[in-house]
N, C-alpha and C positions, 0 to 999 in steps of 0.2 A: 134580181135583175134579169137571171136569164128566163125565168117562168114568165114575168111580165114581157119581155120580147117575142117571149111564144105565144102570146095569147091571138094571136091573129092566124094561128094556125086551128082550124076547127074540127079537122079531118080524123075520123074514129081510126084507134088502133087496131088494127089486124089482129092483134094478137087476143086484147083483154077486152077491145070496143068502147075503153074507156076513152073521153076528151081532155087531155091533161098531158101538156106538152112541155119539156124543157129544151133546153139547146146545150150540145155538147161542147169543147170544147175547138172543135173542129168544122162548129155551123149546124153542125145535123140536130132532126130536132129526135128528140126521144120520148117513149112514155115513162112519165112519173111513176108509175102502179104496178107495171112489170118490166120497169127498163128495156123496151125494147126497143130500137135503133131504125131507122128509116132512112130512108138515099135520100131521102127530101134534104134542101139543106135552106137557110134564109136566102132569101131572094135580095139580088144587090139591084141597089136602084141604077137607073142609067143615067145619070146628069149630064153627061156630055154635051148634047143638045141644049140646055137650059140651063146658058149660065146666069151667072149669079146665084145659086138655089144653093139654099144646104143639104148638106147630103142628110137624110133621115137615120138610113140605115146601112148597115156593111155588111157583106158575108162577116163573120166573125172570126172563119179561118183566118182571113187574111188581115184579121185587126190584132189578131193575137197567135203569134204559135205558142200550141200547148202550154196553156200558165200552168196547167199540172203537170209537176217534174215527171220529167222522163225515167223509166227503171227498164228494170231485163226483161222480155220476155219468158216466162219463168211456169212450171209444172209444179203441181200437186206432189207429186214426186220428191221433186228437188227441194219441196219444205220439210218434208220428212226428215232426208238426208241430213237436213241441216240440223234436225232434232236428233235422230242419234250421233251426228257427231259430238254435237253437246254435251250427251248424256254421259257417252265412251269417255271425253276429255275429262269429265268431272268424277267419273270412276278411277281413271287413271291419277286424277290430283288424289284421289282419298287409300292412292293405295295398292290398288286394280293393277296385276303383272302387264308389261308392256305388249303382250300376247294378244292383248283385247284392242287387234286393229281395226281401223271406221276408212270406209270410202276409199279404197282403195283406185287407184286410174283402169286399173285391170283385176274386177271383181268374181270373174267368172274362175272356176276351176274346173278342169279337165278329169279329177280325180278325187271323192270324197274320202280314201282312203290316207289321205295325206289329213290332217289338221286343218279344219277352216278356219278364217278369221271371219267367225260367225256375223260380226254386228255388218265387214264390208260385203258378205253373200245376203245378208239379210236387207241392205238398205234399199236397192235396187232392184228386185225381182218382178217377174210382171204382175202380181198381185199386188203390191203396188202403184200402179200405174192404170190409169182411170178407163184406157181402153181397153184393155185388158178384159177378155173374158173366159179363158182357158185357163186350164190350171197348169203350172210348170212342172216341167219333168225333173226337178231335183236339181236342175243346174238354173244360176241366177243367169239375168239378159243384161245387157248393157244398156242402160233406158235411152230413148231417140237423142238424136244430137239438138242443141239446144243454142240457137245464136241469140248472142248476145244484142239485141233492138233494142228499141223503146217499144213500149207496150201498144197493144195494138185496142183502136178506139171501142170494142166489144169489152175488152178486159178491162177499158178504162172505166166503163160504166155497173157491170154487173161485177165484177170478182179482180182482183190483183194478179194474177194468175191467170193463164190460157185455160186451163180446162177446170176451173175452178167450180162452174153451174155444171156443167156435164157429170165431174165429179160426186157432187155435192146430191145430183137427183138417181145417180145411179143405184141399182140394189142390187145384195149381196146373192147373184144366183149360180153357185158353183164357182164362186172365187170369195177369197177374203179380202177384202178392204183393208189398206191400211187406216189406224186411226191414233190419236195421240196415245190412249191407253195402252195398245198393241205395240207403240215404243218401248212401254214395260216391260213388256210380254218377251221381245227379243233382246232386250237387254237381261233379262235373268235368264236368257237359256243360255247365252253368248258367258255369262255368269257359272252357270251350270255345267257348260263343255269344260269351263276353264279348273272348275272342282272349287272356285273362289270362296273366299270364308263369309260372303254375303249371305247371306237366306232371302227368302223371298219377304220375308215381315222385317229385314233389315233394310231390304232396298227402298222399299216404300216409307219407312220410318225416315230416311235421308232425302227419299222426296218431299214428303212432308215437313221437312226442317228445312227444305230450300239448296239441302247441298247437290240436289239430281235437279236440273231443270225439268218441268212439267206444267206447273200450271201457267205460266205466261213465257214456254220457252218462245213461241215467235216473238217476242221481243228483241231475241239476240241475232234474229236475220238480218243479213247483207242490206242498207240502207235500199239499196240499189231493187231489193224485192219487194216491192209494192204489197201492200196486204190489205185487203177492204171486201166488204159485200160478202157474196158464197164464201170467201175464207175464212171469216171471223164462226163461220159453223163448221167447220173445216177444223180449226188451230186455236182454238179459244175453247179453254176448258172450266169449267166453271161447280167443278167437284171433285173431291179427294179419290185417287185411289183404292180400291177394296180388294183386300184379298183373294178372295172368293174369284171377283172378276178377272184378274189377270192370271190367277192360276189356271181359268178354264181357259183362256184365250193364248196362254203358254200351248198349251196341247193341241188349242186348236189350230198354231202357225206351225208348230213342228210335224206333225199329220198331215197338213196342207203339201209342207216343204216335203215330204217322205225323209225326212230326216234320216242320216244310220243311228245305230245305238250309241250312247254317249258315252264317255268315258267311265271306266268302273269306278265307284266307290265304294274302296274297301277300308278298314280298320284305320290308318292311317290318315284316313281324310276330314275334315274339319266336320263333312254335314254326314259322316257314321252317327248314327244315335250315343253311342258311349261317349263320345266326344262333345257334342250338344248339348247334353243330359249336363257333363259336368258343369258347361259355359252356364246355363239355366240354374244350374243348383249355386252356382254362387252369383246369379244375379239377384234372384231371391232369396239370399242369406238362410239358405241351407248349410246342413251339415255336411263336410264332405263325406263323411263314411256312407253315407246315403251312396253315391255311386256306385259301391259292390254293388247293391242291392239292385240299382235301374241295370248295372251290367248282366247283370243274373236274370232280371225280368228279358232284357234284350235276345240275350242265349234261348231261353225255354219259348219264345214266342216266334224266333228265326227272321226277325225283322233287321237285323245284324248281315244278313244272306248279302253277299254282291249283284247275287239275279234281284233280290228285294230289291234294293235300293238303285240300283241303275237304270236310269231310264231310258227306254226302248219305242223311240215314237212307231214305228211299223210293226211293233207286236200286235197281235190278234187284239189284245187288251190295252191299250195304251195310254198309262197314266206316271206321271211322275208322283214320285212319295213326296207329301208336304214333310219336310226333314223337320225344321223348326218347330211347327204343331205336333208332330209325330214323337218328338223328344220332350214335349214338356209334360205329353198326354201319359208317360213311360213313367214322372218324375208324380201326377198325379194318383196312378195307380202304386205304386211304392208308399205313399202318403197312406193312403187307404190300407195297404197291407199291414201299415206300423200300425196308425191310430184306429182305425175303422172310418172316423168319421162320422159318427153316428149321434153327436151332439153328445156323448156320454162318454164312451171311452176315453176320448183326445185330451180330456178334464181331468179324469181318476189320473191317469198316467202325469200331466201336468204337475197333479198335486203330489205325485212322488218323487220328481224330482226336483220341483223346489224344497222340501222335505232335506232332501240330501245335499242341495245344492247349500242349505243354510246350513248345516252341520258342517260339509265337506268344503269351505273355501278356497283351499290352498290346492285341496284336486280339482283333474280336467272335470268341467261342470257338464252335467249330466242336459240332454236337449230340454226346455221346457215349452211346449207347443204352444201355454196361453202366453207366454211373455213374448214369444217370435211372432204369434197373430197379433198382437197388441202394437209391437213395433212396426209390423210389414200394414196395418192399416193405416196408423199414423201416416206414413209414409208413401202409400198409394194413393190414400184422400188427396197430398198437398200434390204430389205429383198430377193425378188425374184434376184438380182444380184449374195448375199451371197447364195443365192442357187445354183446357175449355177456355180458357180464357185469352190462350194465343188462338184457336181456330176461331173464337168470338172477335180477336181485333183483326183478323186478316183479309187485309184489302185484294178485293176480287178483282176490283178494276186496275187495268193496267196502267203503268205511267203513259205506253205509248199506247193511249188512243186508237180504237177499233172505229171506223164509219162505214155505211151502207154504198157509199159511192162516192166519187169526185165529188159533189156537189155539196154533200153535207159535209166535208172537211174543214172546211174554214168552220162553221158552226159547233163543230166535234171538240174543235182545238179550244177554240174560244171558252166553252165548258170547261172542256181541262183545263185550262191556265185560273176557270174563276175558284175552280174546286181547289186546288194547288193553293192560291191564293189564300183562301180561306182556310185552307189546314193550318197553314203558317202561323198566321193572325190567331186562330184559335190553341193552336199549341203557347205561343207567345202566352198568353191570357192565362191558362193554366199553367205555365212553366214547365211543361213537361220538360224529362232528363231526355237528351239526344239517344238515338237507338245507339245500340253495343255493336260493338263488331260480332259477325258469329265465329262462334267458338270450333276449333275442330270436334267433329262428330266420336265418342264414343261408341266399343263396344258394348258398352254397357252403359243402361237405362240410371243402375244405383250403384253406389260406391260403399262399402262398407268395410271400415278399417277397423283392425285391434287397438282395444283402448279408447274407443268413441264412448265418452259416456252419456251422450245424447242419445245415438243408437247402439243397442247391442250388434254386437257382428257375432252370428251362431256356427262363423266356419269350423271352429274349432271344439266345438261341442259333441259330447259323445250320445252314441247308442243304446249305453249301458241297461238303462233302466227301462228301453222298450223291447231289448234281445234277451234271450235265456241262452244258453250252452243244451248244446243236445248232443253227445259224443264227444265229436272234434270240432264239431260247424256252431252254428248260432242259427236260430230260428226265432220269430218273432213270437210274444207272450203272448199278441190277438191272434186267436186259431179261426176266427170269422173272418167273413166277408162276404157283402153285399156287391150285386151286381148293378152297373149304371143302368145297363138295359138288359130287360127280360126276354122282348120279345121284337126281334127285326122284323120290319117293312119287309113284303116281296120284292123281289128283284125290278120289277115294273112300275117299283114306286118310286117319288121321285126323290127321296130321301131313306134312311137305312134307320134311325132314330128320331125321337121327338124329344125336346127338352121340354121342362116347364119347371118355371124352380121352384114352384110351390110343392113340389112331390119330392123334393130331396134336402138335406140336412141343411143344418145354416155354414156350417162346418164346408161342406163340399161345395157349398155356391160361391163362398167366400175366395178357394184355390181354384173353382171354375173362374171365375170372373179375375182373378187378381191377375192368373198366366194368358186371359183372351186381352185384358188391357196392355200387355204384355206385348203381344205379339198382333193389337191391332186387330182383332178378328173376332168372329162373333160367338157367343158362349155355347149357342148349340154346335157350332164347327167343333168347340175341342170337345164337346161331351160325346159328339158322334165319334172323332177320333180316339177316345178313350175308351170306347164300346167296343170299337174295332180291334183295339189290343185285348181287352179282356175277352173276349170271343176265343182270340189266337191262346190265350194263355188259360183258360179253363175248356177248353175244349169237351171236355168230358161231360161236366155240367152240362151243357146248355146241346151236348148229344141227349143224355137224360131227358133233359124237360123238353125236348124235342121230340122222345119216343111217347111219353106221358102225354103230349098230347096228341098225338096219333091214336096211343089206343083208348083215350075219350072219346075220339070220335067216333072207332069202332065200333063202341060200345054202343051211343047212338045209333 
């Protein structure tokens, strides 16, 4: 109706040149093509003179105030806000010390050396904030004052939101943008200060179950915040989380913010590698004696250090340690020191202690490697199936409806209610079972109990028959070992290793891949982080083949 009222208007846009006129909801008419707005408004006939006559036409303001509800005038900004306050309240149901304050009335601090409540310094700041083009000096702003209107006929057309297209067209030159992923980003560092027993491949695992709002958290905005057009590319996410991504994007807020150094993690703290190393070895139904062994690796490599592991965004070099990756790559390389891995040894040794293990019933049973890969595949198969096939049913679309403007609303909805509609009807048909309520979230992926005779549980299982006695200590019977990588990228390249699994054992692709599905991440990330310990921990080696090919090239 209101395209055919405009049709009597013929006059090219300013903007696009295009002929294609609607009418707002206040008479103005606007372009279809690039939404732009015009002081023109419809012309009211004058009958006063000429009665009897029906009126044709009315301005429209005056036939209608605003049939599209009124909301706040509202920022870019203030959507965020409303995202980590979500994210902090839903940390805090699963757990998260009451430390981890959000939106505080009074965000600013006088003094970094006091304790911040990271997520309230972090929601506000003017990187942030769309006009913003300076970088902040370490301390947050208090974002503009913000009354509470009805929305103003600009916002009603192109965005829900005041600076929603300014926003939305701005680039990133010498400031960071907030973006929904970057919610991530300061909620694990807010994580991080706190020393919390989160990891980064834990928080993203709770996003991905639904228990962290992300992918459709504007859904839980204030009724009152109109959301349409430039915000739906704004706040509408339409892809999982990646490691990778929000680990760089971690550094890249803290750098921005000059952050000070974080709290130390020392021995006592959840994400110290000896501590990780153990939570990982009994999620994978390891053995626990295995631990000496990752504590011992931890010792000789110095990745145990307090300067290691604390991270320091204003150092010369500024990276946090992926703790999680960093502990399983510890739990890998111990693998490798027992069995080798080399599609031969992990076998011979198997076959000795099933050997004993049938002789020996009544004693603690000796590890057997093929029966523990037999179970943990079993078991990663249904697991990694049950995954595929929740990310294959997951509705992208939201219940509440995203549209391009006023206009298409009524048409948006209409859709939703047929699709709605139809799910109903077609679940009916198939009788599907009503969803489950969700479950509170574990730390753990697998459960393995004593006495399952379905799966074996190898906590309890000994070393015996992969250690020998050498004095007073024990040392392992493989005196080998192969290196993941020979030879590192230059510093100016953009990566430090290469994988490829065709160039390594079936044995090693098998505990590459089992601890990246694990922790969500991708198999060349732990093979690099594996590199990088065995680097630390043969040093010697890999000075050798370091001089050896030096003086080849001499030679040449």
């Amino acid at each position: 109706m209101d395209l055919e009222e405009a049709k009597e208007f013929k006059e090219r846009c300013t903007q696009c040149a295009a002929v294609s006129w609607g009418l707002t909801d206040e008479g103005k008419y606007y372009c279809t093509s690039c939404h732009n707005v015009t002081e023109r408004s419809k012309e009211v006939i004058n009958t006063g003179d000429i009665p009897n006559t029906k009126i044709q036409a009315i301005n429209r303001g005056l036939k209608r105030k605003r049939k599209f509800e009124k909301g706040w005038d509202w920022y870019v900004c203030e959507g965020f806000q409303q995202i980590l306050y979500q994210q902090a309240e839903a940390l805090k149901t699963l757990g998260v010390g009451p430390e981890l304050k959000v939106l505080e009335d009074n965000p600013s601090h006088s003094d970094w050396d006091s304790e911040p409540d990271l997520l309230s310094d972090f929601s506000c700041p003017s990187f942030v904030e769309s006009g913003t083009d300076s970088k902040p000096d370490g301390h947050t702003q208090k974002p503009f004052p913000i009354s509470r209107t009805s929305q103003s006929e600009t916002a009603s057309i192109c965005s829900g939101s005041l600076d929603g297209v300014t926003y939305s067209l701005q680039k990133e030159k010498g400031i960071v943008k907030m973006t929904v992923p970057r919610t991530l980003a300061l909620c694990y560092l807010s994580l991080l200060w706190q020393r919390e027993t989160i990891t980064l491949s834990d928080l993203l695992r709770l996003v991905e179950e639904g228990h962290i709002p992300y992918i459709h958290a504007f859904q839980r905005f204030p009724e009152e915040m109109k959301l349409y057009g430039r915000d739906k590319g704004i706040f509408a996410i339409e892809s999982w989380p990646t490691y990778e991504d929000i680990y760089k994007k971690t550094i890249e807020i803290a750098k921005f913010l000059d952050l000070p150094r974080f709290p130390d993690i020392t021995e006592d703290c959840y994400l110290h590698p000896n501590i990780l190393c153990m939570k990982y070895l009994m999620e994978v139904n390891l053995p626990d004696e295995m631990n000496d062994l990752t504590c011992q690796v931890v010792k000789m490599t110095g990745i145990g250090e307090v300067d290691f592991l604390t991270f320091d965004p204003i150092a010369k070099m500024a990276k946090t340690v992926k703790y999680d990756v960093q502990a399983v790559a510890i739990i890998v390389i111990v693998l490798k020191l027992l069995f080798l891995l080399d599609d031969n040894l992990e076998w011979t040794l198997s076959n000795i202690a099933e050997k004993y293990n049938e002789k020996n019933k009544e004693d603690k049973p000796w590890f057997d490697f093929r029966k523990w890969y037999q179970v943990m595949k079993r078991s990663i198969d249904e697991k990694k199936q049950k995954w595929e096939e929740a990310r294959a049913k997951y509705l992208w679309k939201s219940e509440k409806p995203l549209y391009h403007s006023s206009i298409d609303k009524g048409v948006v909805y209409k859709r939703r209610e047929m699709v709605v509609n139809l799910q109903k009807q077609f679940s009916t048909l198939v009788d599907s079972v009503p969803t489950v309520e969700k479950k509170r979230p574990s730390s753990f992926q697998f459960n393995w109990t004593e006495g399952d005779s379905t799966r074996t549980c190898f906590h309890g299982h000994g070393l015996q028959g992969i250690l020998k006695k050498k004095g007073q200590s024990l040392t392992t019977k493989n005196s080998l070992y192969w290196l993941s990588t020979q030879k590192f990228c230059r510093s100016y390249c953009k990566h430090v290793t290469t994988y490829e699994e065709s160039n390594f054992s079936r044995s090693y692709q098998f505990i590459i891949n089992l601890f990246s599905f694990l922790l969500r991440i991708k198999t060349s990330s732990l093979h690099e982080e594996v590199s990088l310990i065995e680097k630390r921990l043969f040093k010697a080696k890999y000075s050798k083949t370091k001089k050896k090919s030096r003086s080849r090239k001499g030679r040449k």
